[in-house]
C-alpha positions in Angstrom: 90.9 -173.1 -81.6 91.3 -172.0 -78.0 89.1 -169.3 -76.7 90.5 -165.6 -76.2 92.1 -165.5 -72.6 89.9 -163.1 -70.6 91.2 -159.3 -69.8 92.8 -159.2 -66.1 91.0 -156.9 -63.7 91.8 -153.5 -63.4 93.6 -153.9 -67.0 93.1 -150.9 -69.1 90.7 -151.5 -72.4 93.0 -152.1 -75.2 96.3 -153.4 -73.2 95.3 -157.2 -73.1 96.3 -157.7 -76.9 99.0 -155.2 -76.3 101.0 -157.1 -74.4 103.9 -157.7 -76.7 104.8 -154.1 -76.3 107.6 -152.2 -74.4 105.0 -149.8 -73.5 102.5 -152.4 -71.5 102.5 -151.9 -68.0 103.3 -153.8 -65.4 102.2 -154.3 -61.5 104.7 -151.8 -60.6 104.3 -148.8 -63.6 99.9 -149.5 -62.7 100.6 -148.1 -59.4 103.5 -145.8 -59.3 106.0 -144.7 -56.4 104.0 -141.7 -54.7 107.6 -140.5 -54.1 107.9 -139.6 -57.5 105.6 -136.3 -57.2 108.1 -135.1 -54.3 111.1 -135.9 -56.4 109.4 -133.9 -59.2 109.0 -131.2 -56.9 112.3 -130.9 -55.8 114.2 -131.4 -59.1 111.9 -129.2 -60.7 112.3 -126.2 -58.2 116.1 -127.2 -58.4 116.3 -126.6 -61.9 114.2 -123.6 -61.6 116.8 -121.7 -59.2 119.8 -122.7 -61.1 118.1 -121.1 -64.4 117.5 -117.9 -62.6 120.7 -117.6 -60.6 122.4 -114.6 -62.5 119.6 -114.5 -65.4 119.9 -111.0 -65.0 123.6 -110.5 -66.0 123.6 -111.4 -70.0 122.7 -108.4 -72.0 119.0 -108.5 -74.0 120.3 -109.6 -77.3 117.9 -109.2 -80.7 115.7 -112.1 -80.1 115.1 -110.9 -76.6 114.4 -107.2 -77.8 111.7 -108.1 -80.2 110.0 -109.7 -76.8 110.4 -106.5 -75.5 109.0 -104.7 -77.9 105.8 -107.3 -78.7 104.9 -106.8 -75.0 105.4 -103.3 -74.2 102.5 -102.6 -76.9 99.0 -102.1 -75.9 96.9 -105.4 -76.6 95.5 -103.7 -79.9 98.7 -102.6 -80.6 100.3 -106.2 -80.4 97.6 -107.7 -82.2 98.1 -105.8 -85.2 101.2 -106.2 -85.0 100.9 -109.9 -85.1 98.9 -109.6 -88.6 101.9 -108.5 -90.2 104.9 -110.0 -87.9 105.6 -112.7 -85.4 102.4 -114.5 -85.5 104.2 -117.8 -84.7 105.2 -116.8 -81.1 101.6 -115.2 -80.5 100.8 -117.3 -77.7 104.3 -116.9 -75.9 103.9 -113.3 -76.2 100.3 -113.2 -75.2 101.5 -114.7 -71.9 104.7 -112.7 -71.5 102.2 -109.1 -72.0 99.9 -110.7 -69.1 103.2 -111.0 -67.5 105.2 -108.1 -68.0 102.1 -105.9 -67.1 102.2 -106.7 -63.4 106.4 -107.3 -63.2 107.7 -105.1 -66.3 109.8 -106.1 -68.8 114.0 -106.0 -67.3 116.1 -108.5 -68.1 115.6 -110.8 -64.9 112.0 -110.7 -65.3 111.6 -111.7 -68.9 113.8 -114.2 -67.8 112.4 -115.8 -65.1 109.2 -117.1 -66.6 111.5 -119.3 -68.5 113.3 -120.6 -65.6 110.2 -121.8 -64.2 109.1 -123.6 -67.4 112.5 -125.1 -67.8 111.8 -126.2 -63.8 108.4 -127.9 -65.1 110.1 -129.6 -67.7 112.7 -131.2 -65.4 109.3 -132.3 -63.6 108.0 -133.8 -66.4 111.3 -136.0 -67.1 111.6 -136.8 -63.4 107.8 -138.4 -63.8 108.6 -140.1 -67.2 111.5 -141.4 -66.0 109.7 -142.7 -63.3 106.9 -144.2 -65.8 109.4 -145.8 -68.2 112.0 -147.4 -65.9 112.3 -147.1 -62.4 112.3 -144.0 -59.7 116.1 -144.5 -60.1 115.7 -143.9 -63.9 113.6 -140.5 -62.8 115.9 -139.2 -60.3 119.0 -139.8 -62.8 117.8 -138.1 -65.8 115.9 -135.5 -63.8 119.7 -134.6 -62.8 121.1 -135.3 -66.0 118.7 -132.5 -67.6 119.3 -130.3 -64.8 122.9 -130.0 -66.1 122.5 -130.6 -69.6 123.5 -127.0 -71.3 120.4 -126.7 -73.5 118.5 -126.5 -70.3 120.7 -123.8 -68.7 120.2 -122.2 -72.0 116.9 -122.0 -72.5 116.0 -121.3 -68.7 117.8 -117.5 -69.3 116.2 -117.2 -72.5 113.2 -114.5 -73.0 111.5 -116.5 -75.5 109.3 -119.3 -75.7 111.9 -122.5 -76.0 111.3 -124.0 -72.3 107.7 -123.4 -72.6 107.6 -125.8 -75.5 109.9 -128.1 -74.2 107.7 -128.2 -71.0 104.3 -128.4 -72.9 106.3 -131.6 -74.8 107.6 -133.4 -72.3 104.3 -133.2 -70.7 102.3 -134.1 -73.6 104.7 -137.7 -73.7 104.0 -138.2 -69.6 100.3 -137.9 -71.2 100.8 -139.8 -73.7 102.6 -143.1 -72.0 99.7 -143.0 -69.5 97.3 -143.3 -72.2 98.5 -146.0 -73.9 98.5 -147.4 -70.0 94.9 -146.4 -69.5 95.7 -143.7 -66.9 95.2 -140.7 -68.8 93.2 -138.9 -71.2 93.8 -138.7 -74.7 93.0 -135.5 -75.0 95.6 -134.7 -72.4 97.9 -135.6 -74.8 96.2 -133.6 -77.8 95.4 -130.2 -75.7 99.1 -130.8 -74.6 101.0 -130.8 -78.0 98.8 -128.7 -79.5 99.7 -125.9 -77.6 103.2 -126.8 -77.9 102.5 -126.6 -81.5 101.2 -122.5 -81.1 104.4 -122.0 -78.7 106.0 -123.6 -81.9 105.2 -124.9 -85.2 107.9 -127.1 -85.6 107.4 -129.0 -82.1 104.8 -131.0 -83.7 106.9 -132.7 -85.6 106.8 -134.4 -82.6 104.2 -136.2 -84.2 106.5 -138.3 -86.7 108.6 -139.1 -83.0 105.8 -140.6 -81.5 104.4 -142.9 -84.5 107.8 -144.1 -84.9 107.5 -144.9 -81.1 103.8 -146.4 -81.5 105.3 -149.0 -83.9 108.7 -149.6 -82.7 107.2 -150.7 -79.6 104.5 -152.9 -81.4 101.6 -151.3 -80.1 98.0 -152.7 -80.5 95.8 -151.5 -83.6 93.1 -149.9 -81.1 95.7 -147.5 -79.3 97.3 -146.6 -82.9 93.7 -145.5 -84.0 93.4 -143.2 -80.5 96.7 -142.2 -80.6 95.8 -141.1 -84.8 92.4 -139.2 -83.4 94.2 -137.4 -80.7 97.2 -136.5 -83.3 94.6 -135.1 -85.2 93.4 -133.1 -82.2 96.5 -131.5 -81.4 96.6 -130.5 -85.5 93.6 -128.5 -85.1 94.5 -127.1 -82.5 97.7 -125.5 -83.2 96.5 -125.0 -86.8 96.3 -121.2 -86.1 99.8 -121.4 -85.9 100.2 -123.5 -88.9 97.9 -120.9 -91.0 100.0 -118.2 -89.5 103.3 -119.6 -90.3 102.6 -120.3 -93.4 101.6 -116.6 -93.9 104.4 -115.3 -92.4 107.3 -118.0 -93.9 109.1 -114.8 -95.2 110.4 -114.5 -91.5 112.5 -117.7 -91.7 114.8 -116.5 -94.7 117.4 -115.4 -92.7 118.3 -119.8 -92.3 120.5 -121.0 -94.0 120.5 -124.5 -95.8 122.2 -127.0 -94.1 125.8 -128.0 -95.2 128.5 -130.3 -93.9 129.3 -127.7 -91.7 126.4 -128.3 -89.8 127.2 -132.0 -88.4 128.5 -129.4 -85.8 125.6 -128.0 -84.8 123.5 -131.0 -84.7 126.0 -133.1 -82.4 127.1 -130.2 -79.9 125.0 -127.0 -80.1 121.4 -128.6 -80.1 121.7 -130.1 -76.7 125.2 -129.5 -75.5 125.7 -125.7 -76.7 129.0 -126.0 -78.2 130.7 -128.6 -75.6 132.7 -131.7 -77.4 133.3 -132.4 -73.2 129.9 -133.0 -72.8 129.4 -135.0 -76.3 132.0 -137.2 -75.8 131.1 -138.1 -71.6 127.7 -138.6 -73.1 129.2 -141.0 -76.2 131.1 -142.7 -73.1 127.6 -143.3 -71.0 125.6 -144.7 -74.2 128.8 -147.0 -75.0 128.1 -148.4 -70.8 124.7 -148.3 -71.2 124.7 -151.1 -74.6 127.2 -153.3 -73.0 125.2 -153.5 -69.7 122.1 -154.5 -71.7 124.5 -157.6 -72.2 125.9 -158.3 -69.4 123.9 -160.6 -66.3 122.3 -158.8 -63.1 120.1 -157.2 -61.9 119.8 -153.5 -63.6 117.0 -154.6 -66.9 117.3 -153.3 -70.2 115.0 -150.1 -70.5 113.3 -150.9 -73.5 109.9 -148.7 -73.2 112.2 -146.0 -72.2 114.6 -146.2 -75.1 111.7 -146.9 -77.7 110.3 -143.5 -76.2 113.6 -141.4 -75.9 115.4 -142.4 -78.6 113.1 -141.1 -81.5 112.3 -138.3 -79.8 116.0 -137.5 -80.1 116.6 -138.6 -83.5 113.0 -138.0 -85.5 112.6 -134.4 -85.6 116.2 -133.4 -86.3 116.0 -136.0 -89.3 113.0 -134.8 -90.7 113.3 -131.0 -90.2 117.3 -131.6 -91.6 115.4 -133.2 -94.8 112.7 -130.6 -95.3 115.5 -127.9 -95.1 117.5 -129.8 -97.3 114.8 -130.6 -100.2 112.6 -127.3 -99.9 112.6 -124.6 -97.1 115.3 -124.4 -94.9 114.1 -124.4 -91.2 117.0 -125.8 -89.3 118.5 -124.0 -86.3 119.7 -125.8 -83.3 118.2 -123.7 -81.0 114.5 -125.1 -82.6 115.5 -128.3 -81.6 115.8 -128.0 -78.0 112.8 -129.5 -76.7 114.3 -133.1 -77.6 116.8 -131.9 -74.9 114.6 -134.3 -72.4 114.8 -137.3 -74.4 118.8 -137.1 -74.4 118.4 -136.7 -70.5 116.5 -139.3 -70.5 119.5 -141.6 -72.1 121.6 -140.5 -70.2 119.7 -141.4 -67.2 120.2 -144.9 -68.3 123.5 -144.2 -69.0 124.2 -143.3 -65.9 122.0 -146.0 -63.7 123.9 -149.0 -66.0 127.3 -147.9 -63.8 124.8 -149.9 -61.3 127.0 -149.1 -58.3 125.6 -145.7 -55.8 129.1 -144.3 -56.0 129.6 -144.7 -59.4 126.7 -143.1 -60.9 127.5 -140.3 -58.5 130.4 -139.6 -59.9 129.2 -139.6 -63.4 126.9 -137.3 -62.1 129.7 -135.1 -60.8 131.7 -135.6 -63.7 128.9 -134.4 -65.9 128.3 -130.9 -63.8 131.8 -130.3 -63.7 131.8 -130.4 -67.7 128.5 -128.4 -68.1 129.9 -125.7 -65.1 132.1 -123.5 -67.6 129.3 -123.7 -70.2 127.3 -122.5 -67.6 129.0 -119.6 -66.3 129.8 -118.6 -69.9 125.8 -118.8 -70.4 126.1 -116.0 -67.9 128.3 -113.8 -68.9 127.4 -110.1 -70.0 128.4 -110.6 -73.9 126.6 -114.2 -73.9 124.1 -114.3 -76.2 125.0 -113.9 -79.7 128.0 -111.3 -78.2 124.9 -108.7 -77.8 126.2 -105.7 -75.6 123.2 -103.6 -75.8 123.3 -103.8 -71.3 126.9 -102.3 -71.4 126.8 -99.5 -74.2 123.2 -98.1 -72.5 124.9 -98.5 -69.0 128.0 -96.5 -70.0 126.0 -93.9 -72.0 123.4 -94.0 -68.5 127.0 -93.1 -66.8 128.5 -91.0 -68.5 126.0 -88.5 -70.4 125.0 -85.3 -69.2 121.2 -83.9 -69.1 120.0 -82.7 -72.9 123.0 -84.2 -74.5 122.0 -86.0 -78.1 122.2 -89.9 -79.1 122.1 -90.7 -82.6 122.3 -94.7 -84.3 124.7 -96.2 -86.9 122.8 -97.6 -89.0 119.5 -96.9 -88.3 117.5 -99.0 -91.4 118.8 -102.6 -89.9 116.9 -104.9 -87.1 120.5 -105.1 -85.6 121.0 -101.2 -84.9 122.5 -100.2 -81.8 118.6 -98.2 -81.6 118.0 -101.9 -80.3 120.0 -100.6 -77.1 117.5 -98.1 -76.3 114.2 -100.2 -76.7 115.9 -102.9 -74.4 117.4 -100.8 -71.8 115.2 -97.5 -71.9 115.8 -96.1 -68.5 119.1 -95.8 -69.2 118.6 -93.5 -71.8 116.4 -91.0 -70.4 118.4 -87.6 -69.9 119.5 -87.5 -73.6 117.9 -86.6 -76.4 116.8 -89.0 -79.0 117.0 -86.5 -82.3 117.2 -89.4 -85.2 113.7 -91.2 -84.2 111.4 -92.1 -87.0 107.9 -93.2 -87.5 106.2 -94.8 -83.9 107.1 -98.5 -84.1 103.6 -99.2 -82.9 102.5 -97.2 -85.9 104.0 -99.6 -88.3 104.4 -103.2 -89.4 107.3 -103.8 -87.5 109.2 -104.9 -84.1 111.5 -102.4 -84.7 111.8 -98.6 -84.5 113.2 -97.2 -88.0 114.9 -93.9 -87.2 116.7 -91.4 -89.7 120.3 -91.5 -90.8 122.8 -89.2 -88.8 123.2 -87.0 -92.6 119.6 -86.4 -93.0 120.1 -84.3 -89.2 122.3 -81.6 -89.8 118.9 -79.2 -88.6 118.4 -81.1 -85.5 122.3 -81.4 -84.9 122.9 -77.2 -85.4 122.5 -76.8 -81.8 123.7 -80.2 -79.8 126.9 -79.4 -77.9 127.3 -83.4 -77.0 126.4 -86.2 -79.2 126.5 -90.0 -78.2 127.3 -92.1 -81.6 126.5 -95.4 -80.9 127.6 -97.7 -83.7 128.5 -101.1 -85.1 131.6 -99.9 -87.1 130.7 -100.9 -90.2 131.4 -98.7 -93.2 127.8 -96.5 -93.1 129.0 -96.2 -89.7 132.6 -94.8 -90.4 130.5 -92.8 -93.0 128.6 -91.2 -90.6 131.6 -90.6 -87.9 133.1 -88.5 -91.0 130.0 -86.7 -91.7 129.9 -85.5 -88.2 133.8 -84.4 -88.4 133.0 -82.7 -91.6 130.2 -80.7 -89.9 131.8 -79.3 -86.8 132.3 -81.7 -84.2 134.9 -83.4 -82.8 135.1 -86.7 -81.1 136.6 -90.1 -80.4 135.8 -93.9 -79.1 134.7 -94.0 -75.6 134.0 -97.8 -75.3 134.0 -100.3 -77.8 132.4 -103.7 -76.8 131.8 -107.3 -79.0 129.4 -105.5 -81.2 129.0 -101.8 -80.5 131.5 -99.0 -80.3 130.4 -95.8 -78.5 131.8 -92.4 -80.0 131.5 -88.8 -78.2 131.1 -86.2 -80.4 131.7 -82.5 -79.2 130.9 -79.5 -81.3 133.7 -77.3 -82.2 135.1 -75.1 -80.1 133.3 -76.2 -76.8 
């Protein structure tokens, strides 16, 4: 028997008998194109600007609210509140009070925090690209994230989505280099484990990444490092975990998955409702397997694939089953940190056209089909058809010093009283008569006032009262009520959600 060939100099420990797999590196990926960090820089600011451009314009919708009313509590105050609610997103909204202390708490700059994440996250795929193909392969998916809509999304989105897909993508830059012998493992364990406190689910991650490790045939010493520094990352988002667990009641509202939600899985995880943008994206996979065949010079990304592709697929199968055979957790907004690894495909997508011009214009043809998802992204009514910006505005415009504002219904977390906590300032020359118990006195995220019949007392003297409501039948209940005790009124505005009434006692 022949003697074990010796390890190459400057060879990481552990990659000489790993040499079989996709994820071994070669000259090149030891020492990569310094270039890279500048493209990073660019794409990443790039993305960054083209989240924040007109984050300011979509009305606060219910998700957004309940940041807004996490982080306008003192620190005790948010801490118990945490022990009852929300413990899940304690870490997003630890950063967003340290945040919203110095630049408060409007639309734009709940916003923008998120923009800058998303920018870090185009970083990171710019970098992996980099690592797992070429600085082509970097560049391409770098701009292929920028316009994916799921990025757009989540960069004008006051919660913590692009902080967990940046925290991810990171953790797999980490987490190639490892296996390369250029990083820490505990990069790569610190890394998802705080995704996994931005978001329990993230570390399903996990599953990705050992389907990965063996796909790509990787050597028995880096599975066992790769297991330890799993591990790590388990303890240290198992807070979160704990908390979760605790708190599971919150997640009742999901549904369990159904035919019906094929839909959601191929258009509104990643490409927010756009069979355009599926079907160009079908097209580039379709070039990028018959390129694999064909002779030349552009070589078949297998590292990158064996990395992307279960990253992709993995955590959408497995949270699908668990919501299928016990607790239903599937949303596709929870699944939009694998938005990088379906840039990433499309990257090679997009470099098999081979040709300058041509992957220019699929580049092109790509931000022309994302543009109308992304000024729709920006419209006022947006998110969830929330209006809470334009009913606060017109009562702002509209409403005279000491005149009263009640809420239809007041007992649900989607009351128009959700206009008031998002938008204060606007309200602040009327008179708030139907308030109840101090929300930071109680368990909850949101204020629970009184119903407009318990306040025929406080209603003997209004002259004015602003009737904000979401037409359902306790709200045409309470309209009448108000009719039947002396005042008069009509719609003033009625928006996607909300209809504002103005109610005038009699004979004024």
């Amino acid at each position: 028997m022949g003697s074990r060939p010796p390890v190459a100099e400057g060879t990481p420990v552990g990659v000489a008998s790993a040499r079989t797999s996709s994820l071994t590196p070669t000259a090149r990926e030891v020492r990569p194109d310094p270039s890279v960090v500048r493209d990073a820089l660019v794409l990443g600011c790039a993305v960054a600007l083209l989240c924040v451009a007109g984050a300011w314009i979509p009305s606060l919708w219910l998700d957004e609210v309940a940041t807004v009313s996490a982080v306008g509590r003192s620190w005790p105050e948010m801490v118990a509140l945490l022990g009852h609610v929300d413990a899940v997103h304690g870490t997003y909204y630890t950063g967003m009070h340290l945040w919203a202390d110095v630049f408060g708490t409007s639309p734009l700059s709940l916003r923008t925090p998120s923009a800058v994440a998303t920018g870090v996250a185009a970083a990171g795929v710019v970098v992996l690209g980099n690592e797992l193909g070429s600085r082509t392969t970097g560049i391409l998916a770098g701009c292929a994230f920028a316009v994916l809509p799921a990025t757009t999304w989540m960069g004008v989105e006051a919660r913590g989505h692009a902080f967990v897909t940046a925290t991810t993508t990171w953790a797999v830059v980490v987490l190639v280099r490892a296996l390369r012998g250029r990083a820490p493992w505990w990069g790569y364990a610190v890394l998802l484990g705080l995704s996994g406190l931005l978001f329990v689910q993230s570390l399903v991650l996990l599953a990705a990444h050992g389907v990965t490790l063996l796909w790509a045939r990787t050597d028995r010493r880096l599975l066992r490092s790769w297991l330890v520094a799993a591990a790590g990352a388990l303890a240290i988002a198992s807070p979160a975990v704990l908390a979760g667990a605790r708190q599971r009641y919150q997640i009742g509202w999901i549904d369990r998955p159904g035919v019906d939600s094929a839909h959601g899985v191929l258009t509104r995880q990643w490409f927010d409702g756009s069979w355009w943008f599926l079907g160009a994206v079908a097209v580039l996979v379709v070039v990028a397997l018959v390129s694999r065949r064909a002779p030349g010079p552009w070589p078949p990304r297998a590292a990158l694939v064996h990395v992307a592709l279960p990253w992709a697929v993995v955590p959408t199968l497995v949270v699908l089953g668990v919501s299928l055979v016990a607790t239903p957790l599937w949303d596709p907004r929870y699944l939009r940190y694998c938005a990088p690894a379906v840039a990433l495909l499309i990257g090679v997508g997009v470099e098999a056209l081979r040709r300058r011009w041509a992957q220019v214009v699929a580049l092109v043809v790509l931000s022309a089909i994302a543009a109308p998802v992304y000024a729709a992204q920006r419209a006022e009514f947006a998110k969830d058809d929330a209006d809470l910006s334009a009913v606060a505005r017109h009562v702002a415009e509209r409403s005279d010093a000491g005149d009263v504002v009640v809420f239809v219904p007041e007992d649900d977390a989607r009351s128009p009283r959700r206009a008031l906590e998002g938008y204060p300032q606007d309200f602040t020359g009327v008179v708030d008569v139907g308030t109840g118990p101090d929300r930071t006195a109680t368990d909850s995220l949101w204020e629970r006032g009184r119903p407009v019949d318990a306040l025929a007392d406080e209603l003997a003297s209004a002259r004015r009262v602003w009737v904000l409501s979401t037409g359902d039948a306790r709200s045409r209940d309470a309209l009448r009520w108000l009719e039947e005790n002396g005042f008069e009124g009509d719609a003033v505005w009625s928006g996607p959600t909300t209809q504002l009434h103005l109610f005038t006692a009699s004979g004024d």
